[in-house]
C-alpha positions as CSV (number, residue, x, y, z in Angstrom):
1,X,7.7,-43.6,-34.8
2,X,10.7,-40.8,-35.4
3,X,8.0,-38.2,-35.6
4,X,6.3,-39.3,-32.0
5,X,10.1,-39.1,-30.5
6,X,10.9,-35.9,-32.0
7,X,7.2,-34.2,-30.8
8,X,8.2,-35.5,-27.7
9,X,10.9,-33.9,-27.3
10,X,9.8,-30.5,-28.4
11,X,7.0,-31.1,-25.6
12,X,9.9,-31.5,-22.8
13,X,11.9,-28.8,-24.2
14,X,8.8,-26.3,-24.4
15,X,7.9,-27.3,-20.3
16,X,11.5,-26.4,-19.7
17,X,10.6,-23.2,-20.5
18,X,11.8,-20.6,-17.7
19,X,9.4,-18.7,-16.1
20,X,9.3,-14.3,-16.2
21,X,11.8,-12.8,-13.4
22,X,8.9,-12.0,-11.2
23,X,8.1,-15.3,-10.1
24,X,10.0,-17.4,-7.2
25,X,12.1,-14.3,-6.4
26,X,12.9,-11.1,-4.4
27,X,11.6,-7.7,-5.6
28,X,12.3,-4.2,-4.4
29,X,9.1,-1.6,-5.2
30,X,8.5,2.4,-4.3
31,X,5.4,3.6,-4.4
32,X,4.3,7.5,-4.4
33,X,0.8,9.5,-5.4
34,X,-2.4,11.6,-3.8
35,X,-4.3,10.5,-1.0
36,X,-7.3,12.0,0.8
37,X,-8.5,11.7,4.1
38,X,-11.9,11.0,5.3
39,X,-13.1,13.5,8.2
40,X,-11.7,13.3,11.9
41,X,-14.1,13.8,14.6
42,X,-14.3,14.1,18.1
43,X,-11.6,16.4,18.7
44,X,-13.5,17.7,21.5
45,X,-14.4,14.6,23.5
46,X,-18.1,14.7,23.5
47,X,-20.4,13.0,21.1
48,X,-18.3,13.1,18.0
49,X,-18.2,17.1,18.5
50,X,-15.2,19.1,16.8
51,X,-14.2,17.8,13.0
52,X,-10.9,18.3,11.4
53,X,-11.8,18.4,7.2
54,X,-8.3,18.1,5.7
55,X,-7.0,19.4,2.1
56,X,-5.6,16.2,-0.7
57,X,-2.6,15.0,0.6
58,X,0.1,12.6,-0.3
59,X,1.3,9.0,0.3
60,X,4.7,7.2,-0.2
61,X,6.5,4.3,0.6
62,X,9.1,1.6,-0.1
63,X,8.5,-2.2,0.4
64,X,10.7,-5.3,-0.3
65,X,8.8,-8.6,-1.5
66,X,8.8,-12.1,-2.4
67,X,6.9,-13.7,-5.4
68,X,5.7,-17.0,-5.1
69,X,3.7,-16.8,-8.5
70,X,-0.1,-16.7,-7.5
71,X,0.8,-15.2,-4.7
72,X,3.1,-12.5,-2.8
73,X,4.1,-11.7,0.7
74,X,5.8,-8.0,1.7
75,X,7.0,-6.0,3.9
76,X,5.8,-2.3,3.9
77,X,6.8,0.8,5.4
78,X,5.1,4.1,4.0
79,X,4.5,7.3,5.1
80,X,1.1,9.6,4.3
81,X,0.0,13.1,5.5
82,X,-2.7,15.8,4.6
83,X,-2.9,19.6,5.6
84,X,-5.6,21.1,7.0
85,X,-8.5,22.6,5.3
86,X,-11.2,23.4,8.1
87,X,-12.6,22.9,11.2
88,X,-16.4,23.0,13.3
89,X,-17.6,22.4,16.4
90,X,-20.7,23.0,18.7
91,X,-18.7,26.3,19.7
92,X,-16.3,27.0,16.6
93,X,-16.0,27.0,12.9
94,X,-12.8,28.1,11.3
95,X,-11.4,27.9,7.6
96,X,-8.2,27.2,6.2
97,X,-6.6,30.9,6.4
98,X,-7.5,31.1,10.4
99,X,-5.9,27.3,11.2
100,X,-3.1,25.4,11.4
101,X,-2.4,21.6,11.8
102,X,-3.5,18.3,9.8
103,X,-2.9,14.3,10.0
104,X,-0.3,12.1,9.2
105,X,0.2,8.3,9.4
106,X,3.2,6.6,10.0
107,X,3.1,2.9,9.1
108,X,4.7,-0.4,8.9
109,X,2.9,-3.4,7.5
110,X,3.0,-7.0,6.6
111,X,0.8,-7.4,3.0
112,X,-0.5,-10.9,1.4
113,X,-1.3,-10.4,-2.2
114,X,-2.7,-12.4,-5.0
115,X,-2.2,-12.1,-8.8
116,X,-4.4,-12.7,-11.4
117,X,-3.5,-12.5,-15.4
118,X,-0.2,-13.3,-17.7
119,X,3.1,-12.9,-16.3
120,X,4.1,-11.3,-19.4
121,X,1.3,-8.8,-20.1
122,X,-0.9,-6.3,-17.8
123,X,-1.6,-8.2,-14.4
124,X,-3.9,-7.3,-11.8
125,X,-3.5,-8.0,-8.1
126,X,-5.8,-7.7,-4.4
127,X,-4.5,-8.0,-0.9
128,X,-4.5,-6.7,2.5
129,X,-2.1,-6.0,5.0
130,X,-1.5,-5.6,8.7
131,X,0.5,-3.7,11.3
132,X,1.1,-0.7,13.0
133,X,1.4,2.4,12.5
134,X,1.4,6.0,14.2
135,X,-1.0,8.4,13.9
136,X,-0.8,12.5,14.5
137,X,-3.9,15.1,14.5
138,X,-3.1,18.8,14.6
139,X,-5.7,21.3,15.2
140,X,-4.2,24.8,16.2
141,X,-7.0,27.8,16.3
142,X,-6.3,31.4,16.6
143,X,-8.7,31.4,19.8
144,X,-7.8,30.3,23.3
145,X,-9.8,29.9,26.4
146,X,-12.3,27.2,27.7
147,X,-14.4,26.7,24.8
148,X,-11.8,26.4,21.9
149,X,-10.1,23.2,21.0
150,X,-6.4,22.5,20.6
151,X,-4.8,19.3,19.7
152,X,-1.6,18.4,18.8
153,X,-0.9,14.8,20.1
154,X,-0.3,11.6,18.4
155,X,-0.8,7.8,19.2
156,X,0.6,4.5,18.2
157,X,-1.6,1.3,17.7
158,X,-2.8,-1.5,15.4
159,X,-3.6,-0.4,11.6
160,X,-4.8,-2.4,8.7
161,X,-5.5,-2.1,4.9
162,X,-6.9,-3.0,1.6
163,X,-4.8,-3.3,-1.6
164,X,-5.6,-3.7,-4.8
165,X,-4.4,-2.0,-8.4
166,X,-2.5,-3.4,-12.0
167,X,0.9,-3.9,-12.9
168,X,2.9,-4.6,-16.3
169,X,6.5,-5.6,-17.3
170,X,8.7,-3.1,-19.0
171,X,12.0,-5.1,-18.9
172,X,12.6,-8.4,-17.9
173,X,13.2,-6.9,-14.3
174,X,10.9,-4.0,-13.9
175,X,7.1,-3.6,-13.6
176,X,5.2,-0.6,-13.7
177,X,1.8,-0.4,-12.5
178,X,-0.7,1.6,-10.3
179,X,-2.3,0.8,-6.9
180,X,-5.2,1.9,-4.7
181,X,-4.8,1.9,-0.9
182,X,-7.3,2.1,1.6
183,X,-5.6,3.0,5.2
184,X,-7.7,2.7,8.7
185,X,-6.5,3.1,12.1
186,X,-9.1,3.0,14.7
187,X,-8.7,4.2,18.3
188,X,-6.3,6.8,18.5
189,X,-6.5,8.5,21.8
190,X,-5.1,11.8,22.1
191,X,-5.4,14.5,25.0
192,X,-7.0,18.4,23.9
193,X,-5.6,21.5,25.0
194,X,-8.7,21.5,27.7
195,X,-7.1,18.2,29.4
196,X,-10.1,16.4,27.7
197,X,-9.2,12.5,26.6
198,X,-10.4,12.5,22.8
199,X,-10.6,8.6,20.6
200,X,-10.4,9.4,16.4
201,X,-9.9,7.7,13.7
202,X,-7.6,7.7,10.4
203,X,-8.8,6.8,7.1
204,X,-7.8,7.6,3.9
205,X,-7.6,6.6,0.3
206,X,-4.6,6.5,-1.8
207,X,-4.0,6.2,-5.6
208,X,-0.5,5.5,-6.1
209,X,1.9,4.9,-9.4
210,X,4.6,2.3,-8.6
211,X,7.8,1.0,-9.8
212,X,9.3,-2.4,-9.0
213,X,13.0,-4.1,-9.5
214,X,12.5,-8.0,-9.9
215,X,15.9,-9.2,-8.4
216,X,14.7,-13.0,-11.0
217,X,14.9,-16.2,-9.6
218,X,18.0,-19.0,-10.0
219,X,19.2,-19.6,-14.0
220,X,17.2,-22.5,-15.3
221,X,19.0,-25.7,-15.5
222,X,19.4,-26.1,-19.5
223,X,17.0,-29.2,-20.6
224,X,18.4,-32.1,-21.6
225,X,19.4,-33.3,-25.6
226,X,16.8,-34.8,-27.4
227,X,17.3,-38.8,-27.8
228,X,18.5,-39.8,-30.9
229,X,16.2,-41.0,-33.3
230,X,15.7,-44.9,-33.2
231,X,17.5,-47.2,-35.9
232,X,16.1,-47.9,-38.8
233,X,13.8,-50.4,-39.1
């Protein structure tokens, strides 16, 4: 009977157990690496004419979090851009050293993700996230007249991405980890140098390193004594 009660109470005591910092709490995270960006077309308005191909860029940002174990809501606000690397059209075809411009996305989200693995070991993670964001295409040439293309206009709508990547404590407060972004923003309509109205796109892909501050939930209540044994018989 005395060793039932005392494996008993070593069974409550182990439940009491607190948790890893990440879970049930705030967390502050930055987030920086290379991005690229898939090919922007249309720049002059007809048929998907005029594309802008664009050099490897980079993307940053900064997000604040909660973690409710499984799962994890945030708040996101990053910040991407890529210089130009060439452009063609029906009518033109210029390399890096004869233009100017690029793209850039402005963005603030709201992301859902979910965890998978060990709190305390390498822990891997898929989401998505919603929002808005602000997109800008620049395409200067070194020609004017009625059959180049300029653009340098920007537009605000609805963007959306997908999230996925690892992550790993190194304190009991601070993860590590690394985290692929894909970034779309459909329907941006911007206005060419010929008055034409042009609709791109923004994509890109992002492969980030990040670093996040676990702000650790309330102190666990301290479990209770272990009953004293019973009397003898």
């Amino acid at each position: 009977m005395r060793k039932l009660v005392l494996g008993l109470a070593m069974a409550s005591s182990a439940l009491a157990t607190p948790a890893l910092a990440r879970d049930k709490s705030w967390y502050v995270e930055g987030d920086a690496g290379a991005m690229i960006v898939e090919d922007i077309y249309n720049f002059t308005g007809k048929n998907n004419d005029g594309t802008l191909d664009t050099k490897a860029g980079y993307d940053f940002g900064g997000i604040v979090g909660y973690d409710f174990g499984p799962f994890r809501l945030e708040a996101e606000a990053s910040y991407r851009r890529a210089e130009e690397k060439g452009y063609r059209s029906s009518t033109q075809n210029y390399n890096d050293a004869q233009l100017g411009g690029g793209a850039s996305a402005l963005s603030f989200m709201a992301n859902g993700l979910l965890d998978f693995g060990p709190d305390d070991g390498l822990q891997g993670f898929v989401g998505g996230g919603v929002g808005v964001g602000r997109v800008k295409n620049a395409v200067i040439t070194p020609v004017t007249g009625p059959t180049s293309v300029n653009v340098v206009d920007s537009d605000t709508g609805f963007a959306w991405q997908a999230l996925a990547g690892i992550r790993a404590p190194i304190s009991k407060h601070v993860d590590v980890g690394l985290k692929y972004r894909f970034y779309n923003q459909d329907h941006n309509d911007l206005v060419n140098n010929a008055g034409a109205n042009v609709r791109t796109r923004f994509r890109s892909h992002s492969l980030m390193a990040t670093l996040a501050y676990n702000f650790g939930g309330a102190e666990p209540v301290a479990p209770p004594p272990p009953p004293p044994p019973p009397p003898p018989p």
